[in-house]
N, C-alpha and C positions, 0 to 999 in steps of 0.2 A: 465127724463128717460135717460139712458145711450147708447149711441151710437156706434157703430161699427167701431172699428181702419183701419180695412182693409177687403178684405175677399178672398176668396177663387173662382175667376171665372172660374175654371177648374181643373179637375185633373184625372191622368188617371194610371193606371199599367200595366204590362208588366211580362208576367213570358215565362221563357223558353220552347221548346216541351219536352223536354225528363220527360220521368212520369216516380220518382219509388218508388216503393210500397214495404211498411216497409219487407215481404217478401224477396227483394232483401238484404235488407240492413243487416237483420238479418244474409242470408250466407253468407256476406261477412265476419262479426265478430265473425261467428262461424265456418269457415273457418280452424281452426286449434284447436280447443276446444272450446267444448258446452259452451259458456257465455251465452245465451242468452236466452230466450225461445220465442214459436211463438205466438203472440202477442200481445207481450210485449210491443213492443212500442207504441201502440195505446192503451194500459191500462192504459202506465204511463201518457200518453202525449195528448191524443187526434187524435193522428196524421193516419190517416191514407196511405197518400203518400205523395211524394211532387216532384217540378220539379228541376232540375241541367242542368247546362249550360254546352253548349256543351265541347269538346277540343278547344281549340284556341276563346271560346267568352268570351269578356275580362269585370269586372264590368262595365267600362265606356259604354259597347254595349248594353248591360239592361237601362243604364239610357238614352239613345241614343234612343230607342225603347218605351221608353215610353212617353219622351221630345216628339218624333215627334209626336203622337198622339194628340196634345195640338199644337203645333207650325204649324201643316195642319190645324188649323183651323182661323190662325189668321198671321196678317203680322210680320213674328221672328224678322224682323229690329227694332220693337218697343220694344223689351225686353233689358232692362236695365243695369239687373243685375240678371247674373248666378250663384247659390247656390249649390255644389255638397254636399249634405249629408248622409251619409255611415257610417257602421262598415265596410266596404271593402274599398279597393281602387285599382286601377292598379299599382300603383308603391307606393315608400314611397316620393319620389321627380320628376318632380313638382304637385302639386294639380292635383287632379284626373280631377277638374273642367276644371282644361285649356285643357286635351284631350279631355271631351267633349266639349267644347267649340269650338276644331276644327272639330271636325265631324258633329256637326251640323253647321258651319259656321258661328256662329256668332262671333258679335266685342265687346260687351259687358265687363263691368266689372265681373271677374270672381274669385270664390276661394271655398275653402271646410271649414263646419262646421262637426266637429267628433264629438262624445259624443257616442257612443255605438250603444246600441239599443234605443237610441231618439235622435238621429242625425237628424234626419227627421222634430221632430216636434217641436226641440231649432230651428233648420234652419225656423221653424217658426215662432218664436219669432223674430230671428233679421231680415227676410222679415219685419215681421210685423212694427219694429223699424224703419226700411229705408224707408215704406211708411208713414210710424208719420209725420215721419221728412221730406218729402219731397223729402228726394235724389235722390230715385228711383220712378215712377212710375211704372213699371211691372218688379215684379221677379220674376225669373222660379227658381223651386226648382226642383232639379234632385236628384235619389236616384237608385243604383245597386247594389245588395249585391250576391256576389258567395262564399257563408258559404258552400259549400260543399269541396273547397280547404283546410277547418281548421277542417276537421272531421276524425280522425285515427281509422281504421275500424282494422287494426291487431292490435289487445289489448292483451296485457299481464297480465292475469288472472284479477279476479274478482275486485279486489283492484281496478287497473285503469279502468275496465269497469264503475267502481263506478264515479271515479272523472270524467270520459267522457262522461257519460251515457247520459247526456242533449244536445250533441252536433250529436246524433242520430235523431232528431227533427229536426233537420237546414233544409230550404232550401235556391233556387234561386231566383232571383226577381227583381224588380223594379219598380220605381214610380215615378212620375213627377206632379209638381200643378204650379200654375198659381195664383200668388197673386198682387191683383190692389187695389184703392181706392174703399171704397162702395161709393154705390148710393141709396141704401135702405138703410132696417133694417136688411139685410143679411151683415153676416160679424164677425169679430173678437171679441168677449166681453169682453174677462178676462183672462189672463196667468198667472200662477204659476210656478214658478220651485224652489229645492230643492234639493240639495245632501248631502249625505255622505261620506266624503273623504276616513275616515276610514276603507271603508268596499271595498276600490278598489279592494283587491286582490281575494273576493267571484268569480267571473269569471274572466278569461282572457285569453287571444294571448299572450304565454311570449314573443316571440321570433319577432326578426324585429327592435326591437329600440335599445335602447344605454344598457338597461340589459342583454341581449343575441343576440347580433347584428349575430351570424352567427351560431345560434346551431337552427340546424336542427327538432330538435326531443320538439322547444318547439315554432311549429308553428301550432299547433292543440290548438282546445279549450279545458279547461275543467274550470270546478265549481264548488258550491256550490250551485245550483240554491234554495233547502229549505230554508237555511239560507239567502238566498237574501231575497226571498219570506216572510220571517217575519217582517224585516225590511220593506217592502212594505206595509205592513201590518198595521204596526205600527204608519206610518209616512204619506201615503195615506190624508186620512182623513184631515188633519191639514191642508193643502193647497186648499182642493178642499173644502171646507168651507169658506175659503176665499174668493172664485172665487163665490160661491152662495152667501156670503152675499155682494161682491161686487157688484153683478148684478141683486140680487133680485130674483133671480130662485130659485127656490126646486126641490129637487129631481125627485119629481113626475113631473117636467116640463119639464123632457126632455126627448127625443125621441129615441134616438139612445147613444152609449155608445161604443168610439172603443178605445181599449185597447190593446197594444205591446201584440202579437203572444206568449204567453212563454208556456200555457201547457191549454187543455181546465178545468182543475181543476183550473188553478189560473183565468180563469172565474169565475166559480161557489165560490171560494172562496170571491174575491173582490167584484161579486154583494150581496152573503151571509152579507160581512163586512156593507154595502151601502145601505143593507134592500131593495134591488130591482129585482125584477127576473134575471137567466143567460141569459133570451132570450132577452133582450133589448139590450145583448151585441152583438155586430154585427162582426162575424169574420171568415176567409175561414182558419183555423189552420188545418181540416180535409184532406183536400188536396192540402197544401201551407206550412204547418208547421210551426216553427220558421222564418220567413224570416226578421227579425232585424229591422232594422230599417223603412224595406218597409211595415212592418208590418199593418201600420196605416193606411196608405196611400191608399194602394192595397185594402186594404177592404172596404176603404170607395168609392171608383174605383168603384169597384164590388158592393156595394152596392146602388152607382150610377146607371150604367148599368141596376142592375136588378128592379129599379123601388120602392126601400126599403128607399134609401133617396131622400127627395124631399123637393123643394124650401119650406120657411118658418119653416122647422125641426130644433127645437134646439138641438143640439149634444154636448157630453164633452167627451174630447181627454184625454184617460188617458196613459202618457208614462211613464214606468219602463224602468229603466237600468243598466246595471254593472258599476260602477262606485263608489258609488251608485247616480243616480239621478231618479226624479220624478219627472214630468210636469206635469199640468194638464190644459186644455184647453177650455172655455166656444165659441162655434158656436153658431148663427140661420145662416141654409144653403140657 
């Protein structure tokens, strides 16, 4: 029987107070011409509100806020090695990691893993790595995203509402986990990952790096999310067939099913592809929205909390992302 690499002995999230409701969001982009109609964006999306961080709180104060919920319960001197993983960051230099690393005081090895919207759960893979191998015994994974900074609400007709239209979704957020050696049968099983280089340009942030290092008007999202979304489609499957026939699972063995925030139709599409109900997929998009990379995290937080996962649950982590990559992820919790 196959044994568990590592596992997961806590994890928790963090979202901001401010609630707003696609209502809001609507007059803002219709603020100077009808684009938009009223609600719309919970037909296309699922979404029905989501939260934003205040003025002045910075990504690294989400992942600060959710780190500590995990770190009050346990002695922080023993955390080894700090993982900040994001589609956001506070700055572009140094690692987001090392500001929280000062706000929460630790001394730790520290740095950031990126990938998109599965920043979160590659930074799980290479925890998982460092506990294989020995290096680390406890990594904290930290995660802040403030996607409401990269969302342009004055749209210039319908065209660009088109290309923006998915970054009406975004929210705020955060998430933090705690990964050690198992001692059971709870723990890590099976990782996958998968990209398409190709398909980088379907979403993105132009603006910030060395292609548009100071043009202002291309630091807002936009995409292609359909065209993502076939690809995901497409490619899905091939990896997470892997991860079952390496561990001996079936589909029908597992419990729970959380899968990156992107629209509550690309639920119902992926469990559609998977031949397994949309409700096994566990996920707060309704009043959380897009929130990136916290996406996984936060829900499985939340569905922590509410008593929906529970020790012995076998779970599989499905991460999509711009890029294009795909994770997939074999638990028992």
């Amino acid at each position: 029987m196959k044994h568990p690499t590592s596992r997961i002995t806590a994890i928790a999230g963090y979202a901001p107070e401010r609630i707003v409701p696609n209502q809001e969001i609507e007059n803002w982009v219709n603020a100077n011409e009808d684009l938009i109609g009223p609600g719309s964006i919970e037909r296309l999306f699922g979404v029905k509100e989501r939260r934003y961080a205040k003025c002045g709180e910075q990504v690294s104060d989400l992942a600060v806020q959710a780190a500590n919920q995990i770190l009050s319960q346990i002695d922080p001197s023993t955390i080894d090695c700090l993982i900040f993983a994001a589609a956001s960051s506070d700055l572009i230099e140094p690692a987001t990691a090392n500001i929280i690393q000062s706000k929460l005081g630790l001394t730790c090895a520290a740095f950031d893993v990126k990938n998109a919207c599965n920043s979160f759960v590659t930074a799980l893979h290479v925890a998982n790595a460092f506990i294989v191998s020995g290096n680390y015994k406890k990594v904290l994974l930290v995660n802040g995203e403030i996607l409401s900074h990269a969302i342009k609400f004055n749209l210039e007709g319908k065209e660009e509402l088109s290309n923006r239209l998915a970054a009406l979704s975004l929210g705020d957020a955060g998430a933090a986990a705690l990964i050690e050696s198992p001692i059971d049968d709870s723990g890590i099983y099976s990782q996958k990952m998968i990209s398409f280089g190709q398909y980088w340009n379907l979403c993105v942030i132009l603006g910030g790096g060395s292609m548009h290092p100071h043009d202002e008007s291309k630091t807002y999202f936009e995409g292609k999310t359909s065209e993502m979304l076939h690809v995901f489609i497409q490619n899905k499957g091939r990896i997470a067939e892997k991860c079952l026939e390496e561990t001996g699972w079936k589909l029908a063995d597992i419990d729970h099913f959380f899968m990156h925030h992107v629209s509550k139709k690309t639920f119902e599409i992926v469990a559609g592809g998977l031949g397994i109900g949309p409700d096994k997929f566990y996920n707060v998009i309704q009043d959380r929205g897009n929130i990136a990379a916290a996406s996984i995290p936060y829900a499985m937080s939340d569905a922590s909390k509410n008593k929906k996962l529970n020790k012995g649950d076998k779970i599989m982590l499905i991460g999509l992302a711009s890029g294009i990559s795909i994770s997939i992820q074999l638990i028992i919790w």
